[in-house]
C-alpha positions as CSV (number, residue, x, y, z in Angstrom):
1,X,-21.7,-1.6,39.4
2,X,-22.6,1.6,37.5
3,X,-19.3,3.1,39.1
4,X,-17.5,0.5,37.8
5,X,-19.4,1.1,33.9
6,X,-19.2,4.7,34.3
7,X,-14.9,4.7,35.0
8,X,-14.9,2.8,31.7
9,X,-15.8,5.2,29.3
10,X,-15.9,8.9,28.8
11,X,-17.5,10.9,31.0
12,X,-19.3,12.9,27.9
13,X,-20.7,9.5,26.8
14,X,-21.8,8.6,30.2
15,X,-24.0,12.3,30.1
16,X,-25.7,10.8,26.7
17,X,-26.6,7.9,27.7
18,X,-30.7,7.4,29.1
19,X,-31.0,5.2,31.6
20,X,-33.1,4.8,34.7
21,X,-29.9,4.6,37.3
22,X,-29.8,1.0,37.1
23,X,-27.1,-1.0,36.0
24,X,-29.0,-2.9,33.7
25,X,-30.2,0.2,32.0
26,X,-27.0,1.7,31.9
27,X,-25.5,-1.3,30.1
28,X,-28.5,-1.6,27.6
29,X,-28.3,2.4,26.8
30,X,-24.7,1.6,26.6
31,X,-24.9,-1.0,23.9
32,X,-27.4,1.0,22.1
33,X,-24.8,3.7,22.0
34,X,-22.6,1.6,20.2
35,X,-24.7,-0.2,18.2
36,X,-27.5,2.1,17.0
37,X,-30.9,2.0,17.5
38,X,-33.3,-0.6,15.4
39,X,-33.3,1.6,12.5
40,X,-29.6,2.2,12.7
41,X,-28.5,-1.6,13.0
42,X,-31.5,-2.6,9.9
43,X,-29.6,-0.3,7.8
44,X,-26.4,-1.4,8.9
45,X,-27.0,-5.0,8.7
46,X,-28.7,-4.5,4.8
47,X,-25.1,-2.7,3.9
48,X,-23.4,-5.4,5.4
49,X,-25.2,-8.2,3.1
50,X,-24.6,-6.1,0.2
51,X,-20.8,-6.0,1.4
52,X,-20.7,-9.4,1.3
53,X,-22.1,-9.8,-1.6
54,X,-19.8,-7.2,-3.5
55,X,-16.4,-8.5,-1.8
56,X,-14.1,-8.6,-4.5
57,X,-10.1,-8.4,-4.4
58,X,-8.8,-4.6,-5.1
59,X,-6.0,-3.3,-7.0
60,X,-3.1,-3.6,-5.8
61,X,-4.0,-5.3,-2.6
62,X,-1.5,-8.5,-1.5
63,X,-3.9,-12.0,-0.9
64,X,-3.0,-11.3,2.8
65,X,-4.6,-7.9,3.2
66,X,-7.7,-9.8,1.1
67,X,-8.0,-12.0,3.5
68,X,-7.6,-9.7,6.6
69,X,-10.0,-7.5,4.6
70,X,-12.8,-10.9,4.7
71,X,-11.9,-11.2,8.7
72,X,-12.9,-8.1,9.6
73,X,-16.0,-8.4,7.7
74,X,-16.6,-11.5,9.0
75,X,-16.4,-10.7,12.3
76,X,-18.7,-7.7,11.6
77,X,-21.2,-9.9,9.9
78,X,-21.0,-11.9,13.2
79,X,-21.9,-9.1,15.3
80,X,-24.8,-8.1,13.7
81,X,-25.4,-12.0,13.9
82,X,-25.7,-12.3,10.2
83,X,-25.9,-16.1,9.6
84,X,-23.5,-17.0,6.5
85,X,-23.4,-20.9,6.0
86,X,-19.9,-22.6,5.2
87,X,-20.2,-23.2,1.8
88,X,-20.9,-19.3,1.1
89,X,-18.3,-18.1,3.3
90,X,-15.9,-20.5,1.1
91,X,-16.8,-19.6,-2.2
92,X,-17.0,-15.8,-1.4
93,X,-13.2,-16.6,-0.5
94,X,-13.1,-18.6,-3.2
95,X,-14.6,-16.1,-6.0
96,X,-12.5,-13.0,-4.3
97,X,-9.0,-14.8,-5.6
98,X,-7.2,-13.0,-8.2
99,X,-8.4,-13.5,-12.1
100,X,-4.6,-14.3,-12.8
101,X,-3.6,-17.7,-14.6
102,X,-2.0,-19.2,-11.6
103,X,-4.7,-18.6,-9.2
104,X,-7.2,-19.9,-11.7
105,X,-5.8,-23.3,-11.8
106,X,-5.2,-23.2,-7.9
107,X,-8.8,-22.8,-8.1
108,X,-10.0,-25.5,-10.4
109,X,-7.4,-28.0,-8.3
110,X,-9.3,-26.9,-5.4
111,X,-12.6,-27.5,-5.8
112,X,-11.9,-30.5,-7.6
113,X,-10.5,-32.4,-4.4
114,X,-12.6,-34.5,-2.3
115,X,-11.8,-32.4,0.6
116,X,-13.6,-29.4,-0.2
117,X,-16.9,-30.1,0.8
118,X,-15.5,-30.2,3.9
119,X,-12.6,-27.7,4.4
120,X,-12.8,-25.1,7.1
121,X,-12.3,-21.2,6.6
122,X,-8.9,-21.2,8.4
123,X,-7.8,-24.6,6.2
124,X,-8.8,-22.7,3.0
125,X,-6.5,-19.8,4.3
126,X,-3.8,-21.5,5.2
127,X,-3.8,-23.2,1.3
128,X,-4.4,-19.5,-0.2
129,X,-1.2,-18.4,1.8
130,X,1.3,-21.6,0.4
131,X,0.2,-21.0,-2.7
132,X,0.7,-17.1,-2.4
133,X,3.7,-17.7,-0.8
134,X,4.7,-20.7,-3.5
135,X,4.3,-17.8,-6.9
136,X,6.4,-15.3,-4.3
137,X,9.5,-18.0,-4.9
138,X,9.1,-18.9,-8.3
139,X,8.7,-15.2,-9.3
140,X,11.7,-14.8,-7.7
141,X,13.5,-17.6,-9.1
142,X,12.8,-16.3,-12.5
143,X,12.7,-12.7,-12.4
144,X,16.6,-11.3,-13.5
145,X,15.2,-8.1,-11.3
146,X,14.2,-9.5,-8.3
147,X,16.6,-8.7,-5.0
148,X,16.5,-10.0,-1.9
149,X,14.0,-9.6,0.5
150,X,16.4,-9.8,3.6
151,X,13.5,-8.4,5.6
152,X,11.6,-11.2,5.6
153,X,14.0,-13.3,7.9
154,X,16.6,-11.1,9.2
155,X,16.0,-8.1,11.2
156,X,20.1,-6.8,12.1
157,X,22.2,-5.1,10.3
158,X,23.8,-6.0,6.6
159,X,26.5,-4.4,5.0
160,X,26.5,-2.2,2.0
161,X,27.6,-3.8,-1.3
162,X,30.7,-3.0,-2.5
163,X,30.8,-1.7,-6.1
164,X,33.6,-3.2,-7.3
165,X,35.2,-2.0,-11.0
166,X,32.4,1.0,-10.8
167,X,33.9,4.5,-11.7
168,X,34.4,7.0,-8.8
169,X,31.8,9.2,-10.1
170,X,29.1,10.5,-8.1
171,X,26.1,8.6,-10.2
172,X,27.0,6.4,-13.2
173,X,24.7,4.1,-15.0
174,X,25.2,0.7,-16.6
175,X,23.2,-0.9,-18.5
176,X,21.5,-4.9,-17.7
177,X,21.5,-4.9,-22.0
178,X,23.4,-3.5,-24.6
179,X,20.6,-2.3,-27.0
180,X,20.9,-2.9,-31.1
181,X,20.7,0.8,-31.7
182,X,20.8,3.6,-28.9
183,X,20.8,7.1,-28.5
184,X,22.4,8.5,-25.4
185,X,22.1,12.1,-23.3
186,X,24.3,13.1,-21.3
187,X,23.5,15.6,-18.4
188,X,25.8,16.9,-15.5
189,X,25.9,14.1,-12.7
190,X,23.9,11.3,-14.7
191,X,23.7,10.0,-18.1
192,X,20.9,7.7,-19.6
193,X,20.3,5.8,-23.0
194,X,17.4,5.2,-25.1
195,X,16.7,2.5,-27.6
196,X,15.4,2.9,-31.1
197,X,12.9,0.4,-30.8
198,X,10.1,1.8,-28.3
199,X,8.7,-2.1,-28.2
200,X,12.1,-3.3,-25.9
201,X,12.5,-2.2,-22.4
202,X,15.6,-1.8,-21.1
203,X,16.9,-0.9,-17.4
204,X,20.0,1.0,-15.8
205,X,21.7,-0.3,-12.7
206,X,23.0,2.4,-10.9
207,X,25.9,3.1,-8.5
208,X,26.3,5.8,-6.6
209,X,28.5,7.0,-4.4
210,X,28.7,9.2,-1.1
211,X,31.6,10.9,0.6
212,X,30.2,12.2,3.8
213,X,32.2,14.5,5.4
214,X,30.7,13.7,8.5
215,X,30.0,10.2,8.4
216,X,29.2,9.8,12.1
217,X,25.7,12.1,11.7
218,X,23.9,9.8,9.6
219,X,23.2,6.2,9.6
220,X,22.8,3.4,7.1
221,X,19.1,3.6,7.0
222,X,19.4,7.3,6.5
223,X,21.9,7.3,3.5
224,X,19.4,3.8,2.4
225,X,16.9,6.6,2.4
226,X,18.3,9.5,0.6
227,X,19.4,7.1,-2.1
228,X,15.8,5.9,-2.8
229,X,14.3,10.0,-3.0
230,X,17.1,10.3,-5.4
231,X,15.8,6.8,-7.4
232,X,12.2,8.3,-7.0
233,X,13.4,12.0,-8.7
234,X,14.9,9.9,-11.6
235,X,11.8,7.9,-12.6
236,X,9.2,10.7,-11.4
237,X,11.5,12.4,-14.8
238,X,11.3,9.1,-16.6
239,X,7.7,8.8,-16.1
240,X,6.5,12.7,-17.2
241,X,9.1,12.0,-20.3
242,X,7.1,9.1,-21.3
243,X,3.7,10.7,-20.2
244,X,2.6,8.3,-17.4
245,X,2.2,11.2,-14.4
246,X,-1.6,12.0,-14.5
247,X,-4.0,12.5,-16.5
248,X,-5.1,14.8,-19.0
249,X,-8.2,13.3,-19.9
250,X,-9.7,13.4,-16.3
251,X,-12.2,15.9,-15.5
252,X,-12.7,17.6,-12.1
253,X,-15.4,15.2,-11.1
254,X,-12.8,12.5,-12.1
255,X,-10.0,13.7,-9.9
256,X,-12.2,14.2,-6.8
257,X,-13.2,10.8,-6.6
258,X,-9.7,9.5,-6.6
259,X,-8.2,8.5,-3.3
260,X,-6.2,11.5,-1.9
261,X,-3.3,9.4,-1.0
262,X,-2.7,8.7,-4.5
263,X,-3.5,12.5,-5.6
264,X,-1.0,13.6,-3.0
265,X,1.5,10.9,-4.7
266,X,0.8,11.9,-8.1
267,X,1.2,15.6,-7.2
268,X,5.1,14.4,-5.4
269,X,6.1,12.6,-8.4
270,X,5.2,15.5,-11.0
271,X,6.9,18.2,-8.5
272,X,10.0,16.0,-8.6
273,X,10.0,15.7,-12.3
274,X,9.5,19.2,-12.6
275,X,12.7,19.8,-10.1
276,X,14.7,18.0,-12.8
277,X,13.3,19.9,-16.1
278,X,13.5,23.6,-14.4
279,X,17.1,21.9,-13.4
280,X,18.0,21.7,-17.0
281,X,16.5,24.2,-18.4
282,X,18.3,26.9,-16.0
283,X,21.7,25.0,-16.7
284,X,20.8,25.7,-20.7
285,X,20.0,29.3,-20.1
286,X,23.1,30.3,-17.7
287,X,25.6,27.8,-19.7
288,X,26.7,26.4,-16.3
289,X,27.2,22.6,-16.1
290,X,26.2,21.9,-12.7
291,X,23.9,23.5,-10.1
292,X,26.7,23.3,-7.3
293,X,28.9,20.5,-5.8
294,X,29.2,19.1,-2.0
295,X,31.3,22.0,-1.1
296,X,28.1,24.5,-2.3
297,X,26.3,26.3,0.3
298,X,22.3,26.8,0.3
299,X,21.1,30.2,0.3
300,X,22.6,32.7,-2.1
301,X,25.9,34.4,-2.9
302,X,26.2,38.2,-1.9
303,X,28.7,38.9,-4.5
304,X,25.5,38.3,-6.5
305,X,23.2,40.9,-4.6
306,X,23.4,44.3,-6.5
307,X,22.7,47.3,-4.4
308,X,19.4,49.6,-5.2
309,X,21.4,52.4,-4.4
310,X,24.9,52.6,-6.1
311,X,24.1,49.7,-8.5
312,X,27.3,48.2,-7.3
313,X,27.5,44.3,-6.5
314,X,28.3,42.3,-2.8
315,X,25.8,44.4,-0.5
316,X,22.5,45.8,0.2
317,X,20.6,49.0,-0.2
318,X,20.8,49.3,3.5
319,X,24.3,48.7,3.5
320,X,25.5,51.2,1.4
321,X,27.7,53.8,1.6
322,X,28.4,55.2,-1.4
323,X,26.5,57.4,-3.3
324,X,22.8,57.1,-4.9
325,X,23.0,56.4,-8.4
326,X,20.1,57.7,-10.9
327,X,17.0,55.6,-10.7
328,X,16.4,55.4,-14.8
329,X,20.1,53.3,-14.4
330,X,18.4,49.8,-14.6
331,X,21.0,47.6,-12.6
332,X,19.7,44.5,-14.3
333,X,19.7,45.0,-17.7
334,X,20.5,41.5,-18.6
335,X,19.0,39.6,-15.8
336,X,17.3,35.9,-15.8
337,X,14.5,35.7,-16.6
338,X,14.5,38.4,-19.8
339,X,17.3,35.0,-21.0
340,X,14.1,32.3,-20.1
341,X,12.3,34.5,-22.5
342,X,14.6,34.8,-25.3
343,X,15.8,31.3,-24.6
344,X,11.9,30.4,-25.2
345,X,11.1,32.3,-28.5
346,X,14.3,31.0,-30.0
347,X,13.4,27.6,-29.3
């Protein structure tokens, strides 16, 4: 028997474990192992109360993940044999629901029918998910924004949307609503418009289109996928122009105790935004109207590279064959970044 315990588990845990040889003593080491000793499981069993009675809905979170969330506390509170009677398991459910309008009156139906002195935990869940699933429709039913959400019944493959009438530009916007008064940019491979009235929202369908020279080396999903890191560039932009990327308010102590998931978003979304106003900027300074097409190369031209040695352009110092020019000859006299800087103290 303790063969059959000890092939079970890790041989390093086996070597903790105090025990007598037996397999009764192996199994109750085992369990304290898992569980903790007396002070251990007092301390987790008082956290676990206070769990229960802080259980809230978070930001953010769907009512399915809340109630998963309750499960696995549940379960936990089960295992420490916490005794929770119905009615408090229900109205912690009950209490965690959304402060919304919709779920309030859900709410007030609820405990006003006959049948909730009496409901069960997995009858209160399976009401909580119609009615979840019931605002999902009508909020989809009424929202001019919402798409489809082929996901949710059809796992194969669609086919793209044609865009019919659309220009055969690579990104164009149109716009849901013609605004009363607008004020439009226009910028090399997009344009946008603004309205004069800050208090009315207005939104830019966009069509874009790719001609992949290879077609065959990247899928649907893939394209699907560089087309939404494009979207993401474009409102990472729209969001530091309207200042909603961070925070400048926030102190050290503030930023550390923010989950580094959504630091590590944050930090994405300004870098992208950023990509777009050094984009710009540089296209201001040179005078050029675009930072390369779908012919363009990455890396850099070596017509561009200007030799150390002769000061002539298209090779390196290493390269060279000619002969050395004077050193005080400064080969780039009217380089870059001496333009950023004049470009800055004229503005």
């Amino acid at each position: 028997m303790i063969a059959l315990i000890q092939s079970a588990i890790r041989n390093d845990i086996f070597a903790l474990l105090n025990h007598d040889g037996s397999s009764k003593s192996v199994w109750e080491a085992l369990k304290v192992k898992a569980e903790g000793g007396k002070q251990i499981k007092k301390n987790k069993i008082a956290l676990l109360k206070k769990e229960f009675d802080l259980f809230d809905s978070l930001k953010g979170e769907s009512v399915r993940q809340m109630i998963e969330r309750f499960c696995h506390l549940k379960i936990e509170l089960e295992r420490f044999e916490i005794a929770k009677t119905r009615e408090e398991i229900i109205d912690k459910v009950i209490e965690a629901l959304p402060r919304a309008d919709q779920w309030q009156t859900f709410v007030f139906i609820l405990k006003n029918d006959t049948l909730y002195d009496t409901i069960s935990l997995d009858a209160l869940f399976e009401k909580i998910e119609s009615h979840d699933l019931e605002l999902q429709k009508q909020n989809k039913m009424t929202g001019s924004s919402q798409q489809q959400n082929i996901g949710l019944y059809y796992k194969g493959n669609v086919p793209s949307e044609k865009c019919v009438g659309s220009p055969k530009t690579t990104f164009s916007g149109e716009k849901m609503k013609e605004p009363q008064a607008t004020s439009t940019s226009h910028h090399s491979g997009y344009h946008s418009s603004s309205k004069s009235n800050s208090d009315e929202t207005e939104e830019i369908l966009c069509n874009i289109a790719l001609k992949l020279k290879k077609s065959s080396a990247m899928s649907i999903n893939d394209a699907k996928q560089q087309m939404s890191f494009l979207a993401s560039v474009l409102e990472s932009y729209e969001g530091l122009v309207a200042g909603k990327i961070g925070n400048s308010e926030l102190t050290k102590e503030d930023n550390d105790q923010i989950d580094p998931e959504e630091m590590e978003l944050i930090d994405i979304r300004w870098c992208l935004a950023s990509c777009i106003r050094r984009a710009q900027r540089y296209m201001e300074i040179t005078g050029k109207q675009s930072l390369g097409g779908p012919s363009t190369k990455l890396g850099f031209d070596k017509s561009k590279v200007t030799c150390f040695r002769c000061k002539q352009k298209g090779h390196f110092k290493r390269e060279c064959k000619n002969s050395e020019v004077a050193e005080s000859e400064r080969p780039f006299n009217d380089d870059y970044y001496r333009k950023a800087i004049y470009h800055l103290s004229r503005e």
